[in-house]
N, C-alpha and C positions, 0 to 999 in steps of 0.2 A: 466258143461261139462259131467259129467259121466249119467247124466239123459239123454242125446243125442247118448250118443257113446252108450248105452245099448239099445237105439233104434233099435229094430233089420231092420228098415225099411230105415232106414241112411246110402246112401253107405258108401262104406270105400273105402274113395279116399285117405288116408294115404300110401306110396308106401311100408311100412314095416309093415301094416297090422293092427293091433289093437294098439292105442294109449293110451298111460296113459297121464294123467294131467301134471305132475311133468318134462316129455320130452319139454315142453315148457316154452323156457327160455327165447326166447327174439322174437320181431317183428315178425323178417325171418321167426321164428318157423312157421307162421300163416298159411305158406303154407303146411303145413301138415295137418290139420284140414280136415275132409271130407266135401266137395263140396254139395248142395243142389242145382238141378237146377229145374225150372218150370218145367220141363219133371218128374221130380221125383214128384213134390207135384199133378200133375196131374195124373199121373200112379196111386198113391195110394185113389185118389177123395173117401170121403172128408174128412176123418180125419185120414188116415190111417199113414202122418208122426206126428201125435201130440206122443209127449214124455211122455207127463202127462197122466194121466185118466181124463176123460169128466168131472167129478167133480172138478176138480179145474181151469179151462178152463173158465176163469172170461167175455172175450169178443172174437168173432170172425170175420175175415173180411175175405169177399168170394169177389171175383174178376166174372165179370160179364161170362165171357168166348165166347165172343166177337170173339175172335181169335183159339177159340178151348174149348176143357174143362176148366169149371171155377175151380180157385185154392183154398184153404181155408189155414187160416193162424188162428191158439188159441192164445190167450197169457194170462195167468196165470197172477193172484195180483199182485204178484212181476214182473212184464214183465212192467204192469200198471203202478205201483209206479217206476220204475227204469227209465221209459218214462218221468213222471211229472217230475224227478228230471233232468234228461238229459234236457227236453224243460226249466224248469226253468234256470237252470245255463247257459244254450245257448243264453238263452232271456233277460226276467227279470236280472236275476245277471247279466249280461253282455253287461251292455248300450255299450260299445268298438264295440260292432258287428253293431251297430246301429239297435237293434231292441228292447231296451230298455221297459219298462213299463212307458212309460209319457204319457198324454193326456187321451182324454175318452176313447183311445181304450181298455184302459187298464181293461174295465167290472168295474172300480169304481164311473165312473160317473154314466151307468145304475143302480147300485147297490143304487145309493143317490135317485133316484126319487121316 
């Protein structure tokens, strides 16, 4: 969070101004967090909301701009790894959801041939 809020390009939809981390203590809090909308990631076209420097900006997905300027989204190694782990536990670990890893879909039947 503080590599975000030192964004200087990030409104500050917080209605008391600059946020610290530690002010968020529960759920509710969440409504305090400053707000990102398409109008912003567009305003700044194309990498003008990335938090990070270009150097560690592991993959990027740019939207076609279809409907106006296209947007661009970075996401850093860890953005990467913290996705594989959210789709595994979602998927895989979590036959309950019904979308379990059984059958060939699973890439192990391809992987035998």
């Amino acid at each position: 969070m503080s590599t975000t809020m030192s964004n200087p390009t990030v409104p500050d939809a917080s209605p008391a101004g600059a946020l610290d981390s530690e002010e968020l203590l529960s759920r509710a809090d969440v409504r305090l967090l400053p707000v990102t909308t398409k109008e912003d990631l567009r305003r700044t076209y194309p990498f003008g909301m990335f938090a990070v420097p270009m150097a560690q900006v592991r993959r990027i997905h740019a939207s076609s701009g279809t409907t106006g300027r296209p947007t661009v989204v970075g996401y850093t190694q860890g953005d990467l790894d913290r996705c594989v782990v959210d789709f595994t536990e979602r998927t895989v670990c979590n036959p309950s959801t019904g979308s379990g890893a059984e059958g060939p879909d699973t890439g192990t039947e391809r992987s035998r041939r």
